[in-house]
BAPABA-105530 format. One record per residue (C-alpha): residue number from 1; residue in one letter; x, z, y. Coordinates in Angstrom, 3 decimals. Layout:
ATOM   k r       xx       zz       yy
ATOM NUM A        X        Z        Y
...
# end
This chain:
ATOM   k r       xx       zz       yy
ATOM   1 X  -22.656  -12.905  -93.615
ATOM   2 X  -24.889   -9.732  -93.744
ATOM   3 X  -28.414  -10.196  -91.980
ATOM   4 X  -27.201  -13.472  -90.757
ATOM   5 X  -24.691  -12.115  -88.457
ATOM   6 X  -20.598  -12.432  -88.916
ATOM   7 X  -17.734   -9.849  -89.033
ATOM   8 X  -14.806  -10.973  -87.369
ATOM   9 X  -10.907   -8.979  -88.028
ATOM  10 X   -8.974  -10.010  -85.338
ATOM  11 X   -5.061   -9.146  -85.959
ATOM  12 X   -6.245   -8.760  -89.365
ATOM  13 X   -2.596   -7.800  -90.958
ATOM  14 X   -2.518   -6.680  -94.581
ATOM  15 X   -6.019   -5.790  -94.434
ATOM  16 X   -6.706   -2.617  -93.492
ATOM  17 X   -9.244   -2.834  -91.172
ATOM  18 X  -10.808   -5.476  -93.608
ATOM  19 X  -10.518   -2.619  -96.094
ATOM  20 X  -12.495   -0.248  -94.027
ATOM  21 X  -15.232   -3.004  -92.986
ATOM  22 X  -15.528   -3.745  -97.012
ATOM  23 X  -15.698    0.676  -97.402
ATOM  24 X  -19.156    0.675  -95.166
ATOM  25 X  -20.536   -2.623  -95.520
ATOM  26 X  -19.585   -3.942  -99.325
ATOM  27 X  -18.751   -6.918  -98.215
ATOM  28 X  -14.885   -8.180  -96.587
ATOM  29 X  -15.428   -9.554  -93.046
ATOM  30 X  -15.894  -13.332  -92.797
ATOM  31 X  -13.138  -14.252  -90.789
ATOM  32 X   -9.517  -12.752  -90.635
ATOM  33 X   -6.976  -13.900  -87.851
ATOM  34 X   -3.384  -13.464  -88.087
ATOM  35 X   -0.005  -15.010  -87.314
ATOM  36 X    1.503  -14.245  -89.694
ATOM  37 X    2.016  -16.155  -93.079
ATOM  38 X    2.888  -12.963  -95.453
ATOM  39 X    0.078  -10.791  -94.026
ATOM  40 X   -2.724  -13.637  -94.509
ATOM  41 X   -1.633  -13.960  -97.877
ATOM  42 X   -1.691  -10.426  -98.866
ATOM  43 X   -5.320  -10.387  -97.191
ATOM  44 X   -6.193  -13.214  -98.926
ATOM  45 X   -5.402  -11.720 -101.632
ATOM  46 X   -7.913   -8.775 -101.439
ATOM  47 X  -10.217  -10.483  -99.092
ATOM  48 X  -10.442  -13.914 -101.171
ATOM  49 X  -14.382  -14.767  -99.939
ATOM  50 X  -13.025  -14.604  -96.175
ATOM  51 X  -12.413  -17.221  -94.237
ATOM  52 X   -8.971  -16.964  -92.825
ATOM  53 X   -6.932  -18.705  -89.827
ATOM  54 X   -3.078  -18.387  -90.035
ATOM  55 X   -2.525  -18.976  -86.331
ATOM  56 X   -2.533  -16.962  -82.992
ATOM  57 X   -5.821  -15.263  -82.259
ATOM  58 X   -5.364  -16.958  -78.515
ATOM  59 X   -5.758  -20.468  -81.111
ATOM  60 X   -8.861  -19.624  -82.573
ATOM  61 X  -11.725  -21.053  -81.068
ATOM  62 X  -14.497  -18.369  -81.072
ATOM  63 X  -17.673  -20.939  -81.239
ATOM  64 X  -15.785  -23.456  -83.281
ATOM  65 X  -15.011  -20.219  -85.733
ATOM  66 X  -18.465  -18.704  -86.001
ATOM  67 X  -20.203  -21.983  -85.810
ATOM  68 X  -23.307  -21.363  -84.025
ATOM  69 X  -23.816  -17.845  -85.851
ATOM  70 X  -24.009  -14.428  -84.475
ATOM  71 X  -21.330  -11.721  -84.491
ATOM  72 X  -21.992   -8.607  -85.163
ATOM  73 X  -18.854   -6.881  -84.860
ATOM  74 X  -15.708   -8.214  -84.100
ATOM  75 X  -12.425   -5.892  -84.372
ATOM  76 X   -9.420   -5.883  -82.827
ATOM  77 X   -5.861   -4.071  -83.803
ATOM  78 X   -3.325   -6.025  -81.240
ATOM  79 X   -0.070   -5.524  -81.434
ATOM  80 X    0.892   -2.074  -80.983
ATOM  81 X    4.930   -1.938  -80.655
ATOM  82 X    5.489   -2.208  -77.192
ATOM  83 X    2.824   -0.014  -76.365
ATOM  84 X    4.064    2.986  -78.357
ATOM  85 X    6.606    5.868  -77.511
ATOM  86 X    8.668    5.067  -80.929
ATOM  87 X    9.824    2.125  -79.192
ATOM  88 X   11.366    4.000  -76.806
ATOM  89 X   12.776    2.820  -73.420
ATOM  90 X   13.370   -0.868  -74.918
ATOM  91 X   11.882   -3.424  -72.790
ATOM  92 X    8.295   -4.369  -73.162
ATOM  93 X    7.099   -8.104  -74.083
ATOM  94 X    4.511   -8.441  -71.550
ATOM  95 X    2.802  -11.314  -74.025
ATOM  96 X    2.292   -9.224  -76.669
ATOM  97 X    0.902   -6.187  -74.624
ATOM  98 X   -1.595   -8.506  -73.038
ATOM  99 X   -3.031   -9.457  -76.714
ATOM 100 X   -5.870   -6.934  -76.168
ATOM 101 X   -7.440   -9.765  -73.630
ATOM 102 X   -8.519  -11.628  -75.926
ATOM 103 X  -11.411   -9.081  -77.027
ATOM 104 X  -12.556  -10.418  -73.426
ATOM 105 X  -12.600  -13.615  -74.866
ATOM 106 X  -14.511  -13.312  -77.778
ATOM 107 X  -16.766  -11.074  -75.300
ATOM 108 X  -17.449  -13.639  -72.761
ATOM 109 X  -17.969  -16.301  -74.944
ATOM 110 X  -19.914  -15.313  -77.993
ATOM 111 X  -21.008  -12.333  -77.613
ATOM 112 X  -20.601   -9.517  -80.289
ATOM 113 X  -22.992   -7.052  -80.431
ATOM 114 X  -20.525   -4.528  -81.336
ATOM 115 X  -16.739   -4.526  -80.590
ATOM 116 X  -13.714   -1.747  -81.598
ATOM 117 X  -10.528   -1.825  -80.944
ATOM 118 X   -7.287    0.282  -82.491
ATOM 119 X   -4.151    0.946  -80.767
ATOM 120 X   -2.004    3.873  -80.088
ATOM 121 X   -2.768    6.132  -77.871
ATOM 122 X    0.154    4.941  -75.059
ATOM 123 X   -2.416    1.859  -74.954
ATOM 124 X   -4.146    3.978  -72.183
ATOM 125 X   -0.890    3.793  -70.322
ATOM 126 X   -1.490    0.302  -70.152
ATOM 127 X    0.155   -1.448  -67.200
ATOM 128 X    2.532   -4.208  -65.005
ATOM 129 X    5.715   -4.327  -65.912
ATOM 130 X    9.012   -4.312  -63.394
ATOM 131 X   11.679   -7.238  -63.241
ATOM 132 X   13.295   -4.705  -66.570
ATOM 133 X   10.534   -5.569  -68.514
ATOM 134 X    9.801   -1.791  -68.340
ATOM 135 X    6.435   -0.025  -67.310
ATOM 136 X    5.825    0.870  -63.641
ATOM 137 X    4.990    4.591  -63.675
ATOM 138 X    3.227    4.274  -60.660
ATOM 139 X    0.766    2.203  -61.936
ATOM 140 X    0.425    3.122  -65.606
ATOM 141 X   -2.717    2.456  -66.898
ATOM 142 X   -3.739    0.715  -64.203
ATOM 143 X   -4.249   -2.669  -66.688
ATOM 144 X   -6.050   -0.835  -68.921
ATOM 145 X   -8.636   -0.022  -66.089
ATOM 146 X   -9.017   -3.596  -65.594
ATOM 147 X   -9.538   -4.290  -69.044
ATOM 148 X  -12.415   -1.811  -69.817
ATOM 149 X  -13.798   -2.759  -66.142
ATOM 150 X  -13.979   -6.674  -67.273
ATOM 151 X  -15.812   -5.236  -70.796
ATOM 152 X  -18.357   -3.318  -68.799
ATOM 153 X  -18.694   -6.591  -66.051
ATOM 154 X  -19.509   -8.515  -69.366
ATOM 155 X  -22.886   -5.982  -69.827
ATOM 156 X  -21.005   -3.708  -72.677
ATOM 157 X  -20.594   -0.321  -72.350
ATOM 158 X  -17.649    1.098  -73.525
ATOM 159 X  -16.033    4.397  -74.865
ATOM 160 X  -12.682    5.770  -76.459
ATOM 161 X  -11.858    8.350  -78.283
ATOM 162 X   -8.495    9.712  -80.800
ATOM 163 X   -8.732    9.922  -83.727
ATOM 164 X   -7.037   11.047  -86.714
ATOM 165 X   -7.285    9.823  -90.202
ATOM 166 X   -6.905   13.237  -92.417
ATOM 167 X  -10.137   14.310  -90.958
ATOM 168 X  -12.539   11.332  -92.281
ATOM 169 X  -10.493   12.006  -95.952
ATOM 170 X   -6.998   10.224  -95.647
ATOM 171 X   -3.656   12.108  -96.641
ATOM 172 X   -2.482   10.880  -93.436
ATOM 173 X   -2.216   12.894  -90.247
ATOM 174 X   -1.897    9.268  -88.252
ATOM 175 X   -3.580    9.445  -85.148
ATOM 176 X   -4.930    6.503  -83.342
ATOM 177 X   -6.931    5.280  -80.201
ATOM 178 X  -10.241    3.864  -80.476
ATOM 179 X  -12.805    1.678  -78.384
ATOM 180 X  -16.238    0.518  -78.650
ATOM 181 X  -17.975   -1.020  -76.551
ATOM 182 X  -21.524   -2.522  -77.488
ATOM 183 X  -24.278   -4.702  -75.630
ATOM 184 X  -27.129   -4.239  -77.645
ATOM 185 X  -28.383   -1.541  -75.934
ATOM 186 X  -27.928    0.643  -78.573
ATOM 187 X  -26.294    4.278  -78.054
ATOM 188 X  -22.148    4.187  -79.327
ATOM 189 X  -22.078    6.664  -82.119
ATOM 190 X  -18.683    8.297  -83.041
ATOM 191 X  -18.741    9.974  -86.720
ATOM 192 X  -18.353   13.554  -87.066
ATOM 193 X  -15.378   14.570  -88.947
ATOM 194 X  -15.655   15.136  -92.901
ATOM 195 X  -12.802   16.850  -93.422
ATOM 196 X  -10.163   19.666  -91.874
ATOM 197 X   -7.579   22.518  -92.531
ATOM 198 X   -8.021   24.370  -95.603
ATOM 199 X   -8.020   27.677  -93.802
ATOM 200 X  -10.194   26.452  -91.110
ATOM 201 X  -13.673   28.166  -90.688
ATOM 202 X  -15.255   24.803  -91.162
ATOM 203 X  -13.675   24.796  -94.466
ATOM 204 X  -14.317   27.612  -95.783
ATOM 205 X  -18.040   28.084  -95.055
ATOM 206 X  -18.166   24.878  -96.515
ATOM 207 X  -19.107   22.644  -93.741
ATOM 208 X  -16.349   20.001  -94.338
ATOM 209 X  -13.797   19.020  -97.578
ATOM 210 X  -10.772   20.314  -96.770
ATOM 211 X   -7.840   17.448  -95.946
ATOM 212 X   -6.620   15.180  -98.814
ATOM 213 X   -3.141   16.232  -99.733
ATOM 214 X   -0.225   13.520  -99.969
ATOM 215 X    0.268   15.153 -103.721
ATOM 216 X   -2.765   13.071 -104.870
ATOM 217 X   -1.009   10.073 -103.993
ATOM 218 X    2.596   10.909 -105.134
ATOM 219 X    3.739   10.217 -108.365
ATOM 220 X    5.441   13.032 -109.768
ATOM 221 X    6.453   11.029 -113.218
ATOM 222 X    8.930    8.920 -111.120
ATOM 223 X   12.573   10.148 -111.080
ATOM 224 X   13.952   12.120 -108.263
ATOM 225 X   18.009   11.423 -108.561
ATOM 226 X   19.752   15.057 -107.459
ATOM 227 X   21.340   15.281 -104.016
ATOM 228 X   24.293   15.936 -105.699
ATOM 229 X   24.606   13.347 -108.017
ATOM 230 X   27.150   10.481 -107.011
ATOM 231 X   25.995    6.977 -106.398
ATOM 232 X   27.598    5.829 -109.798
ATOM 233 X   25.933    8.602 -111.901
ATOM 234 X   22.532    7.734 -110.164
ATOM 235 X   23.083    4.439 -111.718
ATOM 236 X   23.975    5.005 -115.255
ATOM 237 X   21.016    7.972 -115.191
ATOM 238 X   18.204    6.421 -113.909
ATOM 239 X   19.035    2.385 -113.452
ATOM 240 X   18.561    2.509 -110.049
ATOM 241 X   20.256    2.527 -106.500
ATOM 242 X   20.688    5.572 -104.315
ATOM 243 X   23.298    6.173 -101.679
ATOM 244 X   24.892    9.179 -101.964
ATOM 245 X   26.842   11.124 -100.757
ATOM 246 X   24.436   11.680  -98.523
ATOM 247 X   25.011   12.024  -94.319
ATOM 248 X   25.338   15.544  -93.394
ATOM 249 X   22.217   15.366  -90.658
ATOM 250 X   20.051   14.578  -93.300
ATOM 251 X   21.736   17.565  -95.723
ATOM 252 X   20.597   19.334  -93.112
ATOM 253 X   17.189   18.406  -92.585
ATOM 254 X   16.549   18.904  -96.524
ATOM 255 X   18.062   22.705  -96.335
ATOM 256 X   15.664   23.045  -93.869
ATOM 257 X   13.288   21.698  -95.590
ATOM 258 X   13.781   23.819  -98.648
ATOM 259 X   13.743   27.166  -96.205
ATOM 260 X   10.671   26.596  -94.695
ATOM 261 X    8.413   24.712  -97.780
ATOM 262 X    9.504   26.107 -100.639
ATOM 263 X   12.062   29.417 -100.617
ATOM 264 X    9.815   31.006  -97.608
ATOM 265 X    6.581   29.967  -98.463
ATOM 266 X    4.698   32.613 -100.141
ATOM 267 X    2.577   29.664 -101.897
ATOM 268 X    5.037   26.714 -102.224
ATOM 269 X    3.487   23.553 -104.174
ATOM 270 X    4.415   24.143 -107.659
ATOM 271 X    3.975   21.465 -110.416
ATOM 272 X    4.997   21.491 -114.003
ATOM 273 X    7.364   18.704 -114.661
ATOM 274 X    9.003   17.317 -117.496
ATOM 275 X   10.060   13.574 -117.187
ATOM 276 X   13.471   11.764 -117.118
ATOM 277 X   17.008   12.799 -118.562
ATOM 278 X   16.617   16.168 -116.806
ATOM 279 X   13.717   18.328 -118.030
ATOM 280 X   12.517   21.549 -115.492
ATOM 281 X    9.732   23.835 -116.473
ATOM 282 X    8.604   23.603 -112.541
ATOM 283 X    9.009   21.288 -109.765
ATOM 284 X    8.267   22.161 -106.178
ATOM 285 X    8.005   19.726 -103.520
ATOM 286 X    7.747   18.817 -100.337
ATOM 287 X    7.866   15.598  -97.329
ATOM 288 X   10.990   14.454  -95.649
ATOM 289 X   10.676   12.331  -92.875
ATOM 290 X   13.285   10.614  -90.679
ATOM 291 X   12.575    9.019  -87.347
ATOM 292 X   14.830    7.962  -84.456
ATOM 293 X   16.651   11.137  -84.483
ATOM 294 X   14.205   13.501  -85.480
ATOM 295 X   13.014   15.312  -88.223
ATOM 296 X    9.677   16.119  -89.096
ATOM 297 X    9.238   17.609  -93.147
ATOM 298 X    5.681   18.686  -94.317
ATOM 299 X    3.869   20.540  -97.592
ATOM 300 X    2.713   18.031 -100.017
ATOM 301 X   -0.322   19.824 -100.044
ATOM 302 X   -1.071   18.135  -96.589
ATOM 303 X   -1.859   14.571  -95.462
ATOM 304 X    1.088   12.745  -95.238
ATOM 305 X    3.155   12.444  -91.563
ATOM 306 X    2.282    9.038  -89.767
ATOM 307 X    3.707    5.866  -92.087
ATOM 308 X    5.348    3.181  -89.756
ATOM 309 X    6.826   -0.352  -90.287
ATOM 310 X    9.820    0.980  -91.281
ATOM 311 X   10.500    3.388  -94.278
ATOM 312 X   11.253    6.923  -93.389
ATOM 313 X    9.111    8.855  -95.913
ATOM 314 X   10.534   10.005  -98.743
ATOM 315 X    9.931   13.145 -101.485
ATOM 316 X   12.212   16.249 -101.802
ATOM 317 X   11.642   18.220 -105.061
ATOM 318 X   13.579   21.662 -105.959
ATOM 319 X   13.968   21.976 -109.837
ATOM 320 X   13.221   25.379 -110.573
ATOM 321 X   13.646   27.556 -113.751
ATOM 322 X   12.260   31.260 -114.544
ATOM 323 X   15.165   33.844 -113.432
ATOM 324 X   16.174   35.033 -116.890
ATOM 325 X   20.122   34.641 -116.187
ATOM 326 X   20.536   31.148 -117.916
ATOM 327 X   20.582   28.739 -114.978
ATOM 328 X   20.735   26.091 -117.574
ATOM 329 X   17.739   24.152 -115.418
ATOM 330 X   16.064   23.363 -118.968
ATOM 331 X   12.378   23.565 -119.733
ATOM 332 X   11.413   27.218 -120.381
ATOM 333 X    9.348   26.439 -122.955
ATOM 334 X   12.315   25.034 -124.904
ATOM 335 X   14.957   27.377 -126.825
ATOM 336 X   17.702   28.176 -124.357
ATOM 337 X   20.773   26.227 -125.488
ATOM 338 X   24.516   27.082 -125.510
ATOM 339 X   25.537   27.946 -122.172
ATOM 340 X   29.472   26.848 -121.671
ATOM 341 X   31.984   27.841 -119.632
ATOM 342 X   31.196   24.898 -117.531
ATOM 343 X   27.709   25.088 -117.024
ATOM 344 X   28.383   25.552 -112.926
ATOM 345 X   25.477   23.550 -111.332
ATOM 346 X   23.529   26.331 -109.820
ATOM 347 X   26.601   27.448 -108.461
ATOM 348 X   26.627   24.094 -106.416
ATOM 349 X   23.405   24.554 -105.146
ATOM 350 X   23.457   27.630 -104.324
ATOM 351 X   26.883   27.225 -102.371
ATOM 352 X   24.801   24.698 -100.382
ATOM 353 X   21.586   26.649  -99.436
ATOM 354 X   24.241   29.482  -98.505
ATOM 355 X   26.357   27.683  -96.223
ATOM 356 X   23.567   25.441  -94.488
ATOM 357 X   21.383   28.122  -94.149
ATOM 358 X   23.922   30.537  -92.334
ATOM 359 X   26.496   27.952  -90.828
ATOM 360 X   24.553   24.901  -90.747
ATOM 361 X   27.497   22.651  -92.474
ATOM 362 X   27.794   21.793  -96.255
ATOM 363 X   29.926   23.320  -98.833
ATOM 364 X   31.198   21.953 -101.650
ATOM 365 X   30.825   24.555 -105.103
ATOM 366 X   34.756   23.609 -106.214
ATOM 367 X   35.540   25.663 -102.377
ATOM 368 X   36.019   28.856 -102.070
ATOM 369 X   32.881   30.455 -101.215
ATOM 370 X   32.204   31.802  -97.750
ATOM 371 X   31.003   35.120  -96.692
ATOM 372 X   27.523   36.218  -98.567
ATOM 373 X   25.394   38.039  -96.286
ATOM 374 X   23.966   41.507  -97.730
ATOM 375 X   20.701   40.086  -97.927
ATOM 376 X   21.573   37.494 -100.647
ATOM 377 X   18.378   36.106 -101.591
ATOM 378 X   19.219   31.890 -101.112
ATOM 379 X   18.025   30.283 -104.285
ATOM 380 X   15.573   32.327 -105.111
ATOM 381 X   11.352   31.392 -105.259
ATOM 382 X    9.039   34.163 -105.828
ATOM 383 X    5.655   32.473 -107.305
ATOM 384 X    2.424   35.083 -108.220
ATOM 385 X    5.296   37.718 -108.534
ATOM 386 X    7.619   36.004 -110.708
ATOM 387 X   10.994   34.463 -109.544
ATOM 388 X   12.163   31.416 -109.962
ATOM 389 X   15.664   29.864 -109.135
ATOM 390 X   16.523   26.692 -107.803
ATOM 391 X   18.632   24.810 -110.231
ATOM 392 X   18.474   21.317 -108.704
ATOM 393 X   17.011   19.355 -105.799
ATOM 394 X   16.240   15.709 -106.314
ATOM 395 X   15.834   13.498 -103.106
ATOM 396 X   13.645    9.641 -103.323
ATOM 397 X   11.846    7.939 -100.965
ATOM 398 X    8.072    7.034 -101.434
ATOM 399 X    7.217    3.949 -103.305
ATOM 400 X    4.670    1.134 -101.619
ATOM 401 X    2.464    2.265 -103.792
ATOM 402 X    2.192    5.909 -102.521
ATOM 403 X    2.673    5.010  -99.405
ATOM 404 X   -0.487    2.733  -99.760
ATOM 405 X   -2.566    5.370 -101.218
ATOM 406 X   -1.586    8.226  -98.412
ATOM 407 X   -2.347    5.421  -95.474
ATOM 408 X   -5.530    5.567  -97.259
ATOM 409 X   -6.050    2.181  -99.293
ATOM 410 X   -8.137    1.816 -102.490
ATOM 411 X   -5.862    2.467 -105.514
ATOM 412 X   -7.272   -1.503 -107.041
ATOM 413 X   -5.302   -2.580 -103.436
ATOM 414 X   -2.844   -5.282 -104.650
ATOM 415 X    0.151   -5.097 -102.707
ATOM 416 X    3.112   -6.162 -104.791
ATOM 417 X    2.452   -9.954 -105.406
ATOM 418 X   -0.238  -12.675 -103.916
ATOM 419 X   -3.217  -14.542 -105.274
ATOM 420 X   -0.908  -17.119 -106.539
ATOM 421 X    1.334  -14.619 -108.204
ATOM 422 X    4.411  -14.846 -105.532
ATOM 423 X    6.114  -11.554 -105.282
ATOM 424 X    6.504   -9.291 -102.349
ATOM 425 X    9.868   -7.753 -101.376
ATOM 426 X    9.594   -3.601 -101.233
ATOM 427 X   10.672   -4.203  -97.065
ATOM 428 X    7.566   -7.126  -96.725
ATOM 429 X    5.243   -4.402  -98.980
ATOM 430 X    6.152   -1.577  -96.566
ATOM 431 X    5.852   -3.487  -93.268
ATOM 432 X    2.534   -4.256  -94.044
ATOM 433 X    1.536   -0.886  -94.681
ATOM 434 X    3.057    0.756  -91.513
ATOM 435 X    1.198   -1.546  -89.414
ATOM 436 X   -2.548   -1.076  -91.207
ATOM 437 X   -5.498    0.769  -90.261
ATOM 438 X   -6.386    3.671  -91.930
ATOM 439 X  -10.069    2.193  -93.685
ATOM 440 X  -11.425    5.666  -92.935
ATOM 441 X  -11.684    5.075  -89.937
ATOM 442 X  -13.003    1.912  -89.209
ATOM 443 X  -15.516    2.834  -92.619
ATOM 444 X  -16.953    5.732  -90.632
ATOM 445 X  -17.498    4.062  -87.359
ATOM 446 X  -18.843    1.301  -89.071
ATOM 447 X  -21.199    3.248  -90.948
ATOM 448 X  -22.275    4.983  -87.548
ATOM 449 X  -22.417    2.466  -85.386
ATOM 450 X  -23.834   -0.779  -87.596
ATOM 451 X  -26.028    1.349  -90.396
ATOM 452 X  -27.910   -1.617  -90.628
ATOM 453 X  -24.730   -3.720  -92.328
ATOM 454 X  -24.361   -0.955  -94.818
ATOM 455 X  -26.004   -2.764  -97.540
ATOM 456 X  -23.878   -2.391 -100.647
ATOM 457 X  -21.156   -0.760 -102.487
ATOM 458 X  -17.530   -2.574 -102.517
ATOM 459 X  -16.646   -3.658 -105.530
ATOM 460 X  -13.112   -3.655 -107.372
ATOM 461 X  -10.655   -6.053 -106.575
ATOM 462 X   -9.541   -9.094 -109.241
ATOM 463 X   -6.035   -8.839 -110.457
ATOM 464 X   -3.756  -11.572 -109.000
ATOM 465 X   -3.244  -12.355 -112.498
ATOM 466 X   -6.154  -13.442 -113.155
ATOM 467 X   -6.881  -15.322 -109.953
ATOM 468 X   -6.527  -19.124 -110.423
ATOM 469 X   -6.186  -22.063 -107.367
ATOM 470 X   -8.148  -24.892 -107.940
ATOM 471 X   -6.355  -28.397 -106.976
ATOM 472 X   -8.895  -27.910 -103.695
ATOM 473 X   -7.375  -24.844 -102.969
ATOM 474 X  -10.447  -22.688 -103.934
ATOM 475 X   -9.878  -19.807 -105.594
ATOM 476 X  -11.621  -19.099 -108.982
ATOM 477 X  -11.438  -15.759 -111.146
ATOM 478 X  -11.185  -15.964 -114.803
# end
């Protein structure tokens, strides 16, 4: 407790909320509510003082849970699936999109001072459903109404606003909806953002930071098995699994990734790289992202594209080499070595860039090569007036651990294993991190809205490894 009063996480999931509470305040919330078994025991993992219910949040009895003490903030992040577009036109679980209630609940019976609530922003669109478990579009939203109108009955006044991570410093662009709705009579505050574009005015007269790139999250080190590589030789490289070859649509989507990030941008993301069995002098990247159909790809140099449940983020890095007519895609700070008569890799490449960009279909380099236009200039990457040429490009997707960092958790989060040392699977690790808060967010509404809870600075987490369960059940830190 802080000043006597409680923090309550409703739908507490891996803990990001929890995470941004702990950002403003110092201190995790003291009760966390969840269903689920693997999401309590990653939060009680990082949130080991809180007291947590594994159970429906319709379960939890809001006096018998706060005991006679008073909230000061209780959050809420219901369920957000079957209000969002990514679901498509699959029916809706009524249930589950009537979770939101039970901020009425807690409301009506004890009272927090402060409440938010994070959704998507289709949760305005909130409404009955028809026989086809679908929404009515004649009355869309018309749920929602009733929901804010039973807040306000309760004496709170309420407000909403979007908002978007990357501009309160996450390298994420996610964008969410927000409530809060307060009865203490004090005014609702909503934070001004601290960061934005790095061309925008704000930015440059030094008014905000400008956005957190996804680079400072990605590790470069990690290898990035070639496109062109076959499943079996991704093996025996780098020891781990890749399929390959790999389906033409998304071929495509990485040509056009390479056109627009790196062989027509006059200031592509350039790193110097040397890691792995393959050694480059430079290494630019950029973000591939698959979704239902749809392709979205993004500069490294900006916040990463929204992370969901599922994991459709991955890295594309081009392999390049100063043009000086040994394509031998060596560091160039090594002695050039033997070129042979089969040294025909860039040939592959290059055969590929040609034919997607021009045709749109894949060629293989042991075809005959199609028509080059007069302009021939596929391949090559002018940086501060020297060019480069693309000798390789090396496809992965993002590791929980990156993913983690862009959605904006503390680099100390532990993710990969629980207090009692159980491991997570990669799917379980990513789940939980598609489904979090961004702790930006709920940090700077916090710190606007409850100043008088900001009373110390969060401290690092303990290592799992050095957590130890008492025959109680407590948990003590060695």
């Amino acid at each position: 407790m802080i000043n006597g009063e409680l923090i309550v996480d409703n739908f507490a999931g891996g803990g990001g909320a929890s995470t941004g509470i702990e950002l403003a305040t110092g201190y995790s919330p003291d009760i966390a509510i969840n269903h689920d078994p693997e999401a309590i025991r990653m939060h009680q993992t990082n949130h080991p003082s809180t007291k947590h219910y594994c159970e429906s949040v319709w379960a939890v009895d809001p006096v018998v849970a706060c005991a006679g003490h008073p909230v000061a903030l209780a959050w809420f992040s219901p369920d957000c699936k079957h209000f969002s577009k990514a679901k498509g036109g699959k029916p809706k679980d009524k249930n589950i999109r009537g979770l939101a209630w039970v901020a009425c609940r807690w409301a009506g019976i004890v009272r927090p001072r402060v409440i938010m609530l994070e959704n998507v922003e289709e949760f305005k669109g909130w409404g009955p459903l028809n026989r086809r478990h679908r929404p009515i579009k004649s009355k869309q939203g018309q749920t929602y109404r009733k929901f804010v109108s039973q807040l306000e009955a309760l004496g709170y006044e309420v407000q909403t606003r979007e908002l978007v991570a990357a501009d309160y410093g996450a390298p994420t662009m996610r964008k969410r909806f927000f409530m809060i709705a307060r009865c203490d009579g004090r005014p609702i505050t909503w934070p001004s953002p601290t960061h934005g574009p790095a061309g925008s005015q704000e930015v440059q007269a030094g008014l905000l930071k400008p956005y957190v790139g996804a680079y400072t999250r990605i590790d470069f080190s990690l290898p990035c098995p070639s496109i062109f590589d076959t499943t079996e030789e991704i093996k025996e490289k780098y020891g781990i699994r890749a399929v390959r070859p790999l389906a033409e649509k998304t071929m495509r989507r990485i040509a056009r990734g390479m056109q627009k990030f790196v062989m027509e941008n006059p200031e592509p993301f350039i790193i110097q790289c040397n890691h792995g069995s393959n050694r480059y002098g430079m290494v630019s990247a950029f973000l591939h992202k698959y979704l239902d159909g749809g392709y979205t790809g993004a500069a490294v140099s900006e916040p990463l594209p929204t992370t969901t449940a599922r994991d459709h983020n991955s890295v594309v890095t081009a392999s390049l080499i100063q043009l000086n007519n040994h394509c031998d895609g060596r560091d160039m700070r090594d002695p050039i070595p033997t070129i042979t008569a089969g040294d025909g890799h860039f040939g592959e490449i290059r055969a590929f860039l040609i034919k997607y960009y021009g045709q749109g279909t894949g060629q293989k380099a042991t075809e005959p090569l199609d028509t080059i236009p007069t302009h021939d200039r596929f391949g090559l990457v002018t940086i501060a007036g020297v060019e480069y040429q693309i000798v390789d490009i090396g496809l992965r997707m993002l590791e929980p651990r990156e993913l983690y960092g862009c959605q904006g958790f503390p680099s100390d989060y532990v993710i990969d294993r629980d207090y009692k040392g159980n491991a997570y699977p990669r799917a379980e690790q990513v789940r939980r991190c598609g489904n979090a808060v961004c702790p930006q967010i709920p940090a700077a509404l916090v710190k606007a809205n409850l100043p008088d809870l900001c009373v110390a600075k969060r401290l690092p987490i303990c290592r799992p490894d050095r957590v130890q369960v008492s025959g109680s059940g407590q948990l003590k830190f060695a």
